[in-house]
C-alpha positions as CSV (number, residue, x, y, z in Angstrom):
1,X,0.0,0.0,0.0
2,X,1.2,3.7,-0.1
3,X,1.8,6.0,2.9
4,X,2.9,9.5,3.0
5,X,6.2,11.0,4.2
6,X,8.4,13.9,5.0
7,X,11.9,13.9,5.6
8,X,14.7,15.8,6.1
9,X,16.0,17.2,3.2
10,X,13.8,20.4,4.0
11,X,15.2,20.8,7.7
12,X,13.9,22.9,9.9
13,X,11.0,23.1,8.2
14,X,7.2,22.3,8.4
15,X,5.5,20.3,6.3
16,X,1.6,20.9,6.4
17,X,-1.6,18.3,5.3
18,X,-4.8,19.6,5.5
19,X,-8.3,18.0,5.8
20,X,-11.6,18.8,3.3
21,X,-14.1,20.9,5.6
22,X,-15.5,18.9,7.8
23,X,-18.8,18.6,10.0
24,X,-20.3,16.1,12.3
25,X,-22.2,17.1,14.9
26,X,-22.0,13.7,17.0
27,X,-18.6,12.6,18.8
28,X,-16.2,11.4,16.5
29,X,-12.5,9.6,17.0
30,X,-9.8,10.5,14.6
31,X,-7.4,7.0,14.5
32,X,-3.8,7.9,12.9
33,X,-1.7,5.7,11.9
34,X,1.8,7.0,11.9
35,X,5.7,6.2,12.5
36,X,8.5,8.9,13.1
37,X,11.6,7.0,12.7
38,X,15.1,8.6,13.5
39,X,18.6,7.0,14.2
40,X,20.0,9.8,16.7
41,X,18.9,9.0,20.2
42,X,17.7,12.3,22.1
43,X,18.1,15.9,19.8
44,X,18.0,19.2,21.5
45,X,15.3,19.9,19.2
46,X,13.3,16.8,17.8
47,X,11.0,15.8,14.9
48,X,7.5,16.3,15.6
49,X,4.1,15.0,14.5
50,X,1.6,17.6,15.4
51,X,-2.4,17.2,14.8
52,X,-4.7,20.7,14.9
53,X,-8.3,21.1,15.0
54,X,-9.4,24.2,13.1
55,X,-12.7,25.0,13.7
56,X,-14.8,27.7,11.9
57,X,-14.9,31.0,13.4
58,X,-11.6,31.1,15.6
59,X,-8.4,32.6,14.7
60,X,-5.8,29.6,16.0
61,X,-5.6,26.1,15.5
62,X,-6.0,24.2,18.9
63,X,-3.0,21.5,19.1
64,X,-5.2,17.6,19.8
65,X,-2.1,15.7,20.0
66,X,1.6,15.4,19.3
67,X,4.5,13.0,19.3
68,X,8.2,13.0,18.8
69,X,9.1,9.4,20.3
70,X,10.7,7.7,17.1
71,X,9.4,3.8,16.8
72,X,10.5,0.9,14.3
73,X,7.0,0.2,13.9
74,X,3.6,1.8,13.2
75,X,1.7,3.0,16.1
76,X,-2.2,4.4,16.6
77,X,-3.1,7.2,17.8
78,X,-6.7,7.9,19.1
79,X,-7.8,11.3,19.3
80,X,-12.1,12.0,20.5
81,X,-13.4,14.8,19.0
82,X,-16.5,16.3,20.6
83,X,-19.5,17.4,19.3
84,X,-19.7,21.1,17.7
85,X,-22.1,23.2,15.2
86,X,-19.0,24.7,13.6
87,X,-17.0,23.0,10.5
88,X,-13.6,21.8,10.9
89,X,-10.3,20.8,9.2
90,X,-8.3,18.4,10.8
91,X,-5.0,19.6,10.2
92,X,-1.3,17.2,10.3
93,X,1.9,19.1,10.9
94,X,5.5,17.8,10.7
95,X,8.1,19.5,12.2
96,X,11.6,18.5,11.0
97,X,14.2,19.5,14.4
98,X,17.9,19.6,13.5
99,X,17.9,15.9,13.3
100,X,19.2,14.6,10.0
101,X,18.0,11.4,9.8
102,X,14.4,12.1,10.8
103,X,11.6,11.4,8.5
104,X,7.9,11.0,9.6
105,X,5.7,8.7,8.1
106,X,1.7,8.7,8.0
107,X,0.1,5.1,6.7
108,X,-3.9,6.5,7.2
109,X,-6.1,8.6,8.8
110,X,-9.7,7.9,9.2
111,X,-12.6,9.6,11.3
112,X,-15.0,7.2,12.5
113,X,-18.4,8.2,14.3
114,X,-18.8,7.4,17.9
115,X,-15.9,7.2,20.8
116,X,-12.3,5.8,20.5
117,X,-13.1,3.7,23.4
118,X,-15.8,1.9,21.1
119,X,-14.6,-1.4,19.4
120,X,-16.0,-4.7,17.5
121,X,-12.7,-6.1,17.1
122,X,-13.3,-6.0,13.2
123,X,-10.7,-4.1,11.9
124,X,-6.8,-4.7,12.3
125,X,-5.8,-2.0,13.9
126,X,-8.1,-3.1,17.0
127,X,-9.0,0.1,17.2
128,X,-6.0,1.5,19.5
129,X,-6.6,-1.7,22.2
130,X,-3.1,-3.1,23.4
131,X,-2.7,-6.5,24.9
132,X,0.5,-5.6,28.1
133,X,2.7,-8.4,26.8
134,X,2.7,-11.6,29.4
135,X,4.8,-14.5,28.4
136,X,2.3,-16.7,29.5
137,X,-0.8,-15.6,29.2
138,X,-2.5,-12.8,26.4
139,X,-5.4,-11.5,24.5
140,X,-5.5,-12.9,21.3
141,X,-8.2,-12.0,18.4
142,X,-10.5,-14.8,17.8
143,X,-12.8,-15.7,14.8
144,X,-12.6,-14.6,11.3
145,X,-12.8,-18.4,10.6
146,X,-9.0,-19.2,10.6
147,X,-8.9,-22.8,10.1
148,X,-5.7,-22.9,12.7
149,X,-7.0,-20.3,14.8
150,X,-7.1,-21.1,18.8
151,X,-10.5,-19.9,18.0
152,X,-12.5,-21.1,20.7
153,X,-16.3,-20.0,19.9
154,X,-18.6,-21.2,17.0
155,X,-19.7,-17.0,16.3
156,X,-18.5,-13.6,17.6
157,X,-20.9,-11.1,18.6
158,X,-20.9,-8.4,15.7
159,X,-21.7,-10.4,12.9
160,X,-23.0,-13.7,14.7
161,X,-20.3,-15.6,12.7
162,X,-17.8,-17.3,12.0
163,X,-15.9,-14.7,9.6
164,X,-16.4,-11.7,12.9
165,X,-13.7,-11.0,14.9
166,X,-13.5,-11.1,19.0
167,X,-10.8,-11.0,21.6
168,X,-10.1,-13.4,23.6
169,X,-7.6,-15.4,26.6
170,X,-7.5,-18.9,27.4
171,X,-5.7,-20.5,30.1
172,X,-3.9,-23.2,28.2
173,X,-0.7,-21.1,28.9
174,X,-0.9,-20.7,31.9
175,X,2.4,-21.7,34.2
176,X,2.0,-19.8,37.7
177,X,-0.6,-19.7,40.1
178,X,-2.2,-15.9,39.7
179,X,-1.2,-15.0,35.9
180,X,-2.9,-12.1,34.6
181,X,-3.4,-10.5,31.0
182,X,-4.7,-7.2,30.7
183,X,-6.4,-5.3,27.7
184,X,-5.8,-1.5,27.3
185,X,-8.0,0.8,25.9
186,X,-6.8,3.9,24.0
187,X,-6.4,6.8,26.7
188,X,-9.8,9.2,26.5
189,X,-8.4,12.6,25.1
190,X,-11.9,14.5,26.1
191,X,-13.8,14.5,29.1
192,X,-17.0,11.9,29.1
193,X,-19.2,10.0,31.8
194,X,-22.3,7.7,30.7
195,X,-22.7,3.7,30.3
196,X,-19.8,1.6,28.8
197,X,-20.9,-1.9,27.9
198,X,-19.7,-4.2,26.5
199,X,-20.5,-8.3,25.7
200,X,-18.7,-11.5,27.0
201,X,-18.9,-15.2,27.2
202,X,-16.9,-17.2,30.5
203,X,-16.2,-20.5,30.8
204,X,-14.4,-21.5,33.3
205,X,-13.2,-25.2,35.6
206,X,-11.4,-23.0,38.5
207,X,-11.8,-20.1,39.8
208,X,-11.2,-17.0,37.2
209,X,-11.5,-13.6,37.9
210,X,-12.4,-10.9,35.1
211,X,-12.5,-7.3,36.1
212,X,-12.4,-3.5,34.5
213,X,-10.5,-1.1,35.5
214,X,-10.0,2.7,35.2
215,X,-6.5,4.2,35.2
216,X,-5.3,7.4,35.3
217,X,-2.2,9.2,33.9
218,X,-0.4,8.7,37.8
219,X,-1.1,5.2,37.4
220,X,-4.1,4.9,39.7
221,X,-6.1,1.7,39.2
222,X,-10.2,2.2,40.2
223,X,-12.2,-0.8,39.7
224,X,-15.6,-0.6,38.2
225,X,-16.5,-4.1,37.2
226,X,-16.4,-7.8,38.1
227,X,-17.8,-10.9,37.0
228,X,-20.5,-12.2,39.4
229,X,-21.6,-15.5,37.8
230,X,-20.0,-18.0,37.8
231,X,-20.5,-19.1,34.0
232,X,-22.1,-17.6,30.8
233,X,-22.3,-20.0,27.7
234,X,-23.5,-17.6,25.6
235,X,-22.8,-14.2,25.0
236,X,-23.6,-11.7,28.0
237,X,-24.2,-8.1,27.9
238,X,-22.6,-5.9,31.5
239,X,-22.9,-2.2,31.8
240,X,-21.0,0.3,33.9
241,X,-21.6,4.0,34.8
242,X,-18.7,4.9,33.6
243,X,-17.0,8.7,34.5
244,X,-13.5,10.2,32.7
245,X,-13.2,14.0,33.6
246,X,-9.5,13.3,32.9
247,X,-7.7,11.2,30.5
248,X,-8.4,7.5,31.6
249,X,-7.0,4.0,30.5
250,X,-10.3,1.0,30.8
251,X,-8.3,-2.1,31.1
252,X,-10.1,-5.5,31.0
253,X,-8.2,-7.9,33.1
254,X,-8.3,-11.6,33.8
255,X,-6.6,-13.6,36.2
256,X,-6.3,-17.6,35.9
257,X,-5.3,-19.3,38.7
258,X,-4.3,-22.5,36.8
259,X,-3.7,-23.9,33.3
260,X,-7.3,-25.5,33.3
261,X,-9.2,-22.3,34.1
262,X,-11.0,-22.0,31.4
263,X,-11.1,-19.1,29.0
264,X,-12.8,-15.4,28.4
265,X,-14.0,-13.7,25.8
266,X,-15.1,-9.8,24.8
267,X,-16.5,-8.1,22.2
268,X,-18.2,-4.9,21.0
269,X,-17.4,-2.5,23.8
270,X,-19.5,0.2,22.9
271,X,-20.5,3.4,24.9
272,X,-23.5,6.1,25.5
273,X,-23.5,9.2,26.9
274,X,-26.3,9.0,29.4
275,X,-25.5,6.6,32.7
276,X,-26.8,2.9,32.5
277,X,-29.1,3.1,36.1
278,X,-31.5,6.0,36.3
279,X,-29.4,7.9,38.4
280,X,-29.8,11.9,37.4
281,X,-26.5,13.0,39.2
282,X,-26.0,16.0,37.6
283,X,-21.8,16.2,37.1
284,X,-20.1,18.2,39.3
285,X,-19.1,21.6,37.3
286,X,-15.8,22.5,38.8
287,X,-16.6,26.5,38.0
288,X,-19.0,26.0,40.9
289,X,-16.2,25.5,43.6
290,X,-13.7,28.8,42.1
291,X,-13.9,32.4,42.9
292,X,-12.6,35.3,41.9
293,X,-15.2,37.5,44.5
294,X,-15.8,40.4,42.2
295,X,-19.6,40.4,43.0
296,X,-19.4,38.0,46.3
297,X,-18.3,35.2,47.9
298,X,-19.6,32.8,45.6
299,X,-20.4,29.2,47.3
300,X,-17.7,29.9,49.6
301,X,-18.7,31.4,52.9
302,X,-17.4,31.7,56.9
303,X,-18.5,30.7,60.2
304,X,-20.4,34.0,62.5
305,X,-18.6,32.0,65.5
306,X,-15.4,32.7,64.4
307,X,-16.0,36.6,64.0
308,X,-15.6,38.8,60.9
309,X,-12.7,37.2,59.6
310,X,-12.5,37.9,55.8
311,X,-13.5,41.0,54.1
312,X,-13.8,41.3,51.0
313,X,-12.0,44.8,49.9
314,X,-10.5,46.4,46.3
315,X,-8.3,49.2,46.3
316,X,-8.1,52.2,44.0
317,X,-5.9,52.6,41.4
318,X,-2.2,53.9,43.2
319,X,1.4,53.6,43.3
320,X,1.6,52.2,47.0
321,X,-0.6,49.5,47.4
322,X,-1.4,46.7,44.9
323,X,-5.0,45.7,43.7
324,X,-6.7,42.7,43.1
325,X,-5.3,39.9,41.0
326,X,-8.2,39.5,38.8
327,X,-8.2,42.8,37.0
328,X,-5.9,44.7,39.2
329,X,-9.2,47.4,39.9
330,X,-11.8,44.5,41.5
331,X,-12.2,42.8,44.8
332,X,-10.1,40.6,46.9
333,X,-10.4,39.0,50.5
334,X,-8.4,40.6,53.1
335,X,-7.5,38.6,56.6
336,X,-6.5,40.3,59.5
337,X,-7.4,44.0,59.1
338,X,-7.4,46.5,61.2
339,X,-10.6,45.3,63.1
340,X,-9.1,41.8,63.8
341,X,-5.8,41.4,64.6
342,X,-6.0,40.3,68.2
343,X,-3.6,37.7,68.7
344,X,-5.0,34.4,68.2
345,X,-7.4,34.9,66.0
346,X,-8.2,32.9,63.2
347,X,-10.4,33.6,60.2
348,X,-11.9,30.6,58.5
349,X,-13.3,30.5,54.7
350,X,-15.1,27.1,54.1
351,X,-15.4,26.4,49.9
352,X,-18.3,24.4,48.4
353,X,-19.0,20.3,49.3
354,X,-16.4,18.5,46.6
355,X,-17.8,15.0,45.8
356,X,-15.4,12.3,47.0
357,X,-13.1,9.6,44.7
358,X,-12.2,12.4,42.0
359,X,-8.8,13.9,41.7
360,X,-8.7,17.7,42.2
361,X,-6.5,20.8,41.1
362,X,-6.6,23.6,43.9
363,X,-5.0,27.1,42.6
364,X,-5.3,30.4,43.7
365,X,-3.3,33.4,44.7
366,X,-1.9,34.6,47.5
367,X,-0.4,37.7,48.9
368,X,1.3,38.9,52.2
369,X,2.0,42.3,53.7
370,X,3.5,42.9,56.7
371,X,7.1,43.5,59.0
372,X,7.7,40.2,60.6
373,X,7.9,36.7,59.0
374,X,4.6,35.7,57.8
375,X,5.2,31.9,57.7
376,X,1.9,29.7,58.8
377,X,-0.4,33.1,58.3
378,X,-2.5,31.5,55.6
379,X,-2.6,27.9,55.3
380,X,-5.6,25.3,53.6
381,X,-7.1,22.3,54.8
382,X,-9.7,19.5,53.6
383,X,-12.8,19.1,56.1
384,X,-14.1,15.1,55.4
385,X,-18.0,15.7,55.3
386,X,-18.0,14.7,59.2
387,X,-16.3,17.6,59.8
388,X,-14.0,15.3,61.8
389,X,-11.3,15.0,60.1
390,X,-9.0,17.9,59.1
391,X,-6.0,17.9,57.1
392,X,-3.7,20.7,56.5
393,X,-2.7,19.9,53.2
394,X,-0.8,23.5,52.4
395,X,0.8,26.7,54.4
396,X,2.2,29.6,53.3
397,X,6.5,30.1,53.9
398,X,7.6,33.3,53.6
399,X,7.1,34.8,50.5
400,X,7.9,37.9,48.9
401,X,5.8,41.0,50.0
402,X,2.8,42.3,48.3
403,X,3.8,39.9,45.2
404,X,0.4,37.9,44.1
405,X,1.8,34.7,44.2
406,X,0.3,31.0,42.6
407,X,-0.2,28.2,44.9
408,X,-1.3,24.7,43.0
409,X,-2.3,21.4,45.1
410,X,-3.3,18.2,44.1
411,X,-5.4,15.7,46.2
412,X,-7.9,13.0,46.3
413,X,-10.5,12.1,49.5
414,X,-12.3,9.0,49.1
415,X,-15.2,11.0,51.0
416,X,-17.0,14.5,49.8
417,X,-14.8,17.3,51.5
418,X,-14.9,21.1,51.6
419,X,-11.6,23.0,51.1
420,X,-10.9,25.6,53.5
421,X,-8.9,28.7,54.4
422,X,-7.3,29.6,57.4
423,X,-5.9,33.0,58.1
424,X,-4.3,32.3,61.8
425,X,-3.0,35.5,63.9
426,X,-0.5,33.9,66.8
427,X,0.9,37.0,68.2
428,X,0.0,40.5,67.9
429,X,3.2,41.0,66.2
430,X,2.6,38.3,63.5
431,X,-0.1,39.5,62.4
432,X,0.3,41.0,59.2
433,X,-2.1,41.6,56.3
434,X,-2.9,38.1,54.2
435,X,-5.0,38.6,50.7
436,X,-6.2,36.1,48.6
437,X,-8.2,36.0,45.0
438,X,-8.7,33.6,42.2
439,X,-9.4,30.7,43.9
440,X,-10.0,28.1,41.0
441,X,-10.9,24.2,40.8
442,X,-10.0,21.7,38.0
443,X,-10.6,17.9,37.6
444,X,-7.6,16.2,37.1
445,X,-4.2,16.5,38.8
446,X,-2.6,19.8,39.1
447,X,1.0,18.1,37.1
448,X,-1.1,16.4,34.8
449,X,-3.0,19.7,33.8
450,X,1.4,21.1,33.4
451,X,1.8,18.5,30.7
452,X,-1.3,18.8,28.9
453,X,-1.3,20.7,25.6
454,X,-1.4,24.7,25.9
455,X,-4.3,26.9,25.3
456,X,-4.6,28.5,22.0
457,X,-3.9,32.0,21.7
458,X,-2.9,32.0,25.2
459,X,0.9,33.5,26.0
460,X,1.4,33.6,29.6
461,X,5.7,33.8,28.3
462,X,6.7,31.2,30.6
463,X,8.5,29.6,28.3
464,X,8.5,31.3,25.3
465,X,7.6,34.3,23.2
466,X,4.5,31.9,22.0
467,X,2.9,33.9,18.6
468,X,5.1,37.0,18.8
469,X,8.3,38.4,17.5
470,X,10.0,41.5,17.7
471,X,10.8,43.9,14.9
472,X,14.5,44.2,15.4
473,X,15.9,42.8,18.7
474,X,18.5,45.1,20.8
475,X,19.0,47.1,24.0
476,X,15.9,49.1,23.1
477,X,13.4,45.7,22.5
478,X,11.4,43.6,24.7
479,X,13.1,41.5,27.0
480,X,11.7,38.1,29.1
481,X,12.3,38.7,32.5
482,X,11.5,37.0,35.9
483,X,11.4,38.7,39.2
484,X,11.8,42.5,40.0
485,X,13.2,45.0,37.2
486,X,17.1,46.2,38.3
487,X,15.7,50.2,38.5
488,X,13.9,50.8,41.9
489,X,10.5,52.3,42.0
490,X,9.5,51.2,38.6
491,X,8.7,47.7,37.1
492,X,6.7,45.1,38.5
493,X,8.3,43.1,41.5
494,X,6.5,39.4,40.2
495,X,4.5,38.8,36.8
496,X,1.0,38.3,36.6
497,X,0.9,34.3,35.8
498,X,2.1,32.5,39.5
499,X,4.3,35.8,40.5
500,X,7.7,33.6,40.2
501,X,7.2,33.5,36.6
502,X,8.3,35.4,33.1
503,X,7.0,38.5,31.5
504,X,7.4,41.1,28.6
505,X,9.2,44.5,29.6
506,X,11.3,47.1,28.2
507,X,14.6,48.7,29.9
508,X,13.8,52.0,30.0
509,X,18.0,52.4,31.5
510,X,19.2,50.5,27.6
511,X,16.8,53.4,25.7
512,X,16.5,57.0,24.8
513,X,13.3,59.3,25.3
514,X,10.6,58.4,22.5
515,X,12.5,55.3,21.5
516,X,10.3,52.7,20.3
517,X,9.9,48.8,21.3
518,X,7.3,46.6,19.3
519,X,6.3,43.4,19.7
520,X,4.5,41.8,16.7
521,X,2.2,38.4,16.7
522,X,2.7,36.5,13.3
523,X,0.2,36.5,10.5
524,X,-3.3,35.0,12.9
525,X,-6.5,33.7,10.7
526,X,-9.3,36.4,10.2
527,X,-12.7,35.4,10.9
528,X,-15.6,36.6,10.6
529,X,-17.5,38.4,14.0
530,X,-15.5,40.1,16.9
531,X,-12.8,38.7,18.3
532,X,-11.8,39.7,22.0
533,X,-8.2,40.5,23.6
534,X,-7.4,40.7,27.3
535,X,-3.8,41.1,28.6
536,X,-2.4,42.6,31.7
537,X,-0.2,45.6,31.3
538,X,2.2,47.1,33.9
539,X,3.1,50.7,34.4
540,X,4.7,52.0,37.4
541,X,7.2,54.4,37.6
542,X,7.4,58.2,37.5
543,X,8.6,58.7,34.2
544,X,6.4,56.0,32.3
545,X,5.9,56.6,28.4
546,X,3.0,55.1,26.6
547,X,1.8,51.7,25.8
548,X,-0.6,51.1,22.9
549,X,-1.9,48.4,21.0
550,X,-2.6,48.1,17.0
551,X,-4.3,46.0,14.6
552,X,-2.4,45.8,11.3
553,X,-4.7,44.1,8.5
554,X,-2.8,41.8,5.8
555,X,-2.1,44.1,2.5
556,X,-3.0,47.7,4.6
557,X,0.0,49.7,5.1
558,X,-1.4,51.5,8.3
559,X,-2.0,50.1,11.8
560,X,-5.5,50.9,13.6
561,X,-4.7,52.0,16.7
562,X,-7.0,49.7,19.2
563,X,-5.8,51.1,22.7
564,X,-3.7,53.3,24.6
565,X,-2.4,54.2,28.4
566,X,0.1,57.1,28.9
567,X,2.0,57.6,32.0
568,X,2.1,55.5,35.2
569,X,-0.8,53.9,35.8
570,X,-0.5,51.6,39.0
571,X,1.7,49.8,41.4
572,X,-0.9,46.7,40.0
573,X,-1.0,44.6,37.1
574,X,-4.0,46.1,35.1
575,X,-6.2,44.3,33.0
576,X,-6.6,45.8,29.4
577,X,-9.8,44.2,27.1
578,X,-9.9,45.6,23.4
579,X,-12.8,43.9,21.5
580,X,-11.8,44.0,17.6
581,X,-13.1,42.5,13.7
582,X,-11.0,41.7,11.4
583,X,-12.4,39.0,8.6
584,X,-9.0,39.3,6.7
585,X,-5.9,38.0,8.3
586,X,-4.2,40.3,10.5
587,X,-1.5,40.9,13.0
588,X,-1.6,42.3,16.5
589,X,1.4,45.0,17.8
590,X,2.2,46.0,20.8
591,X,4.1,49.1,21.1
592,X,5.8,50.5,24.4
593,X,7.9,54.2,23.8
594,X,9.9,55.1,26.7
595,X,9.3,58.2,28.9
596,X,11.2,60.9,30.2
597,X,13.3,58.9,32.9
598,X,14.6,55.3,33.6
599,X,11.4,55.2,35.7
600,X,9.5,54.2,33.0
601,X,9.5,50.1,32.4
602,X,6.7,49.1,31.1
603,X,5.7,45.4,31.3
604,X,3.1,43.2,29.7
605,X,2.0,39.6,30.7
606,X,-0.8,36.9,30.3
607,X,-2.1,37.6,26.9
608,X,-5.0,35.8,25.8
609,X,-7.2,35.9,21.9
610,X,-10.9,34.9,22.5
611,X,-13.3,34.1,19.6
612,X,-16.7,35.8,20.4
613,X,-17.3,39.6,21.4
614,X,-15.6,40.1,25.0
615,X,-18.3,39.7,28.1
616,X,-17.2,42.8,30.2
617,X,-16.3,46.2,28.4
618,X,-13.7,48.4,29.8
619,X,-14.6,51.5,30.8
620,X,-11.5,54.2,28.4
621,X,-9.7,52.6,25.4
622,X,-7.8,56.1,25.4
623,X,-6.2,57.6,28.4
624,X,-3.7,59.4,30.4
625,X,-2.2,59.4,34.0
626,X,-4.3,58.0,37.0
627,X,-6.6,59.3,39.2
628,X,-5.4,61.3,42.2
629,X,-6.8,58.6,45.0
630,X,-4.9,57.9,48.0
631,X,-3.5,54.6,49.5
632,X,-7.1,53.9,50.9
633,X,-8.9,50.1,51.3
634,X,-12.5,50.3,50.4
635,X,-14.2,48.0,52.7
């Protein structure tokens, strides 16, 4: 047969395959059938087989999977694709690295309806399934009337024939008491829960035990299945409520405890969005346990028997005393004010009921003002449901001061639980100011949501510049940079991401007055209807220039200007929104100019393109200096 294939005698380059439009407004599950092979072990910067979804209406690709581990074989990849109104390309990117002997290889491509976990054992690719190599015991495919076959039904379950195809393992193997052989399903690449069923026939002189698992990406095993009867001669159907908010392994698994066990067999695993029993759960929706309190406190909320011990506060625009994290003008919750600080106090914040048995990602940030050391100030703990159990599962060290700072923990309960804040005063002279803002709740595990693939036309510049690139680099351009800026009383102390992270600012000690820094996004798709852009800006300093942002249309030779600050701003990250059209491809620019003294670096961080109009409007696209407000909480 043929395959396609790139190598690398175009090095460095990309090699792009793109789809028809396409439209299917069930789930469907792309299978790819690929091999990157390469004779250099590990390159600085490898080959890479990319896969993008381009959907109607947005102006970037979003990245579904990618691979650079070179094989001597092909291998599947199994990608769901969820339901959608819009049309779509499917679009296959290779990326030739430095490596010379690279080439990538793709053998098909095919979108089926329904799920990648789905399966009838029909086809040879086995749909992504993976028998874990035992040397004694395996899954073999059965059927498909193979005169020599260890075929060891009449029919299979598909077709009712001899010709279908089945899986199955038979004991005859077997040497050790307790061998096991276990069938792997292709990971799930989108979040589902319903009814996973599937059929099987057991037959079996000693004791065998069949069971389904769930596993995670840590390796956690969850069982959801097992065989209760103790024989079934002909085919039987099992079901199981079945839940994946995160990527999930099923693995069917049989253990034979001698060589006369018997054997089982499975076929047609096929799956349905709505649960088996009648149970109406709705699933928990993880925006229900965040917060960012810009109206209120959300589902969080304290105990009166502890006293007033948040308050929820925003400060005006100045150059002392930072804002809020969310937008840099909103609210935030403030421990220990003035009212409270009587040493041992303690403030408690008690967040929504969590269900139990699901993996959790906590985030949310943090910040500490005061003399002394602040360690143990602010520290979180999981209530069990009974309220009797209490573990303190984080506390704050000391950090830097008035620096919004990230904290991310991962945990599981077995029971529901309630994450909750404690702000704890010891001594009068400990007790300092604690904020905190943006508390947020994911399913999965905090490292696990690290590795998995970027937003697009998100740039937070944590590790790179992402979309942009700079006109001319120099003294005078923009440079990455973590931490505080080297000139005092200008710059941000943190960025805006976790506070220990990178941003975008210029040098204003390496440029003249007026000079000029831009920083350009490469050609993005137009589309038709607005598009939205929030980023957070940062201008502190005396001396501050002006910060503006263009859109630059492809064949126009003039920019449209799209928004503009001049002169120092905030001690705060701000939040900038700019709500724009463009339905022919465009670029975006970002231009700082210095101002009349080193005071004057100007930073930018956390940039984000949205499809769709933006949902809040910001008040002045066009403006100048700050208001003249003093270092005052608003309570």
């Amino acid at each position: 047969g043929h395959y396609i294939s790139v190598d690398t005698s175009y090095e460095g380059e990309k090699a792009v395959l793109s789809s028809p439009e396409l439209y299917s407004e069930e789930w469907s599950c792309i299978r790819l059938i690929y091999q990157i092979a390469t004779t250099s072990e590990n390159s600085p910067d490898p080959t890479r087989l990319n896969l993008y979804l381009r959907q109607e209406g947005e102006s970037f690709d979003r990245l579904l999977w990618s691979a650079k581990e070179p094989s001597d074989s092909w291998l599947i990849a199994s990608l769901d694709l969820m339901n959608s109104t819009k049309k779509y390309k499917i679009v296959l990117e290779g990326k030739m690295g430095q490596d010379k002997s690279a080439s990538i290889a793709v053998f098909e491509i095919k979108i089926t309806p329904g799920y990648c976990i789905e399966c009838d054992f029909e086809e040879n690719h086995l749909c992504g399934f993976v028998n874990r190599w035992n040397p004694n015991v395996n899954w073999f495919v059965g059927g498909g009337n193979i005169r020599n076959s260890q075929s060891v039904l009449p029919k299979d379950h598909t077709l009712n024939s001899e010709l279908g195809h089945y899986m199955y393992v038979d004991s005859v193997y077997v040497k050790h008491f307790q061998e096991v052989a276990q069938l792997i399903s292709p990971k799930t690449t989108a979040p589902m829960s319903g009814c996973l069923s599937f059929y099987y026939q057991l037959k079996q002189e000693s004791s065998i035990v069949f069971t389904v698992y769930l596993r995670d990406t840590s390796g956690f095993y969850e069982e959801i299945w097992k065989t209760d009867s103790a024989q079934s001669a002909d085919w039987a159907l099992a079901e199981v409520d079945f839940n994946a908010p995160y990527p999930m392994e099923v693995i069917f698994e049989v253990a034979f405890n001698s060589a006369k066990g018997g054997y089982v067999a499975l076929d047609d695993i096929s799956f349905s969005p709505v649960y088996c029993s009648n149970q109406t759960g709705t699933p928990f929706n993880p925006a229900e346990a965040g917060c960012n309190f810009e109206e209120d406190l959300c589902n969080f909320y304290q105990d009166h028997k502890d006293g007033p011990g948040w308050s929820r506060v925003k400060v005006k625009r100045n150059v002392y005393r930072a804002g809020d994290h969310t937008t840099g003008f909103g609210y935030y919750l403030l421990a220990n004010t003035k009212f409270t600080s009587q040493p041992g106090y303690i403030g408690r914040l008690y967040g929504p009921t969590l269900p139990g048995n699901l993996q959790f990602c906590l985030r949310f940030y943090y910040a500490l003002y005061g003399f002394f050391k602040m360690s143990g100030t602010l520290a979180v703990y999981i209530f069990e449901e009974n309220h009797v159990v209490q573990e303190k599962i984080w506390s704050v060290l000391d950090s830097p001061k008035g620096v919004w700072t990230q904290a991310e923990i991962s945990f599981k309960k077995p029971m529901p639980c309630k994450v909750v804040f404690v702000s704890w005063c010891k001594s009068f002279w400990d007790c300092g100011l604690v904020a905190l803002d943006d508390v947020s709740l994911s399913l999965g595990s905090c490292q696990a949501a690290d590795l998995s693939l970027p937003n697009p036309g998100e740039c937070t510049f944590e590790k790179d510049e992402c979309v942009f690139t700079q006109k001319k680099r120099g003294r005078g351009s923009w440079h990455r940079r973590r931490g505080p800026t080297p000139t005092s009383y200008t710059g941000p102390k943190g960025d805006h991401t976790t506070g220990v992270g990178y941003y975008m600012y210029i040098e204003a000690s390496d440029m003249v007055y007026g000079q000029r820094a831009y920083l350009v996004s490469r050609s993005l798709s137009g589309t038709s209807g607005k598009q939205c852009l929030t980023f957070f800006y940062h201008m502190y300093g005396a001396g501050t220039g002006l910060l503006s942002v263009y859109l630059k249309k492809e064949g126009d030779d003039e920019e449209i200007p799209l928004w503009r600050r001049t002169g120092e701003q905030s001690i705060s990250w701000l939040r900038g929104l700019i709500e724009y059209e463009s339905d022919r491809n465009y670029q975006i620019i970002f231009e700082a100019i210095r101002g009349v003294s080193i005071r004057s670096d100007t930073a930018i961080d956390d940039i984000l393109f949205q499809a769709g109009p933006c949902l809040e409007v910001e008040e002045i696209q066009f403006s100048s200096g700050y208001p003249d407000s003093l270092n005052e909480i608003e309570y």
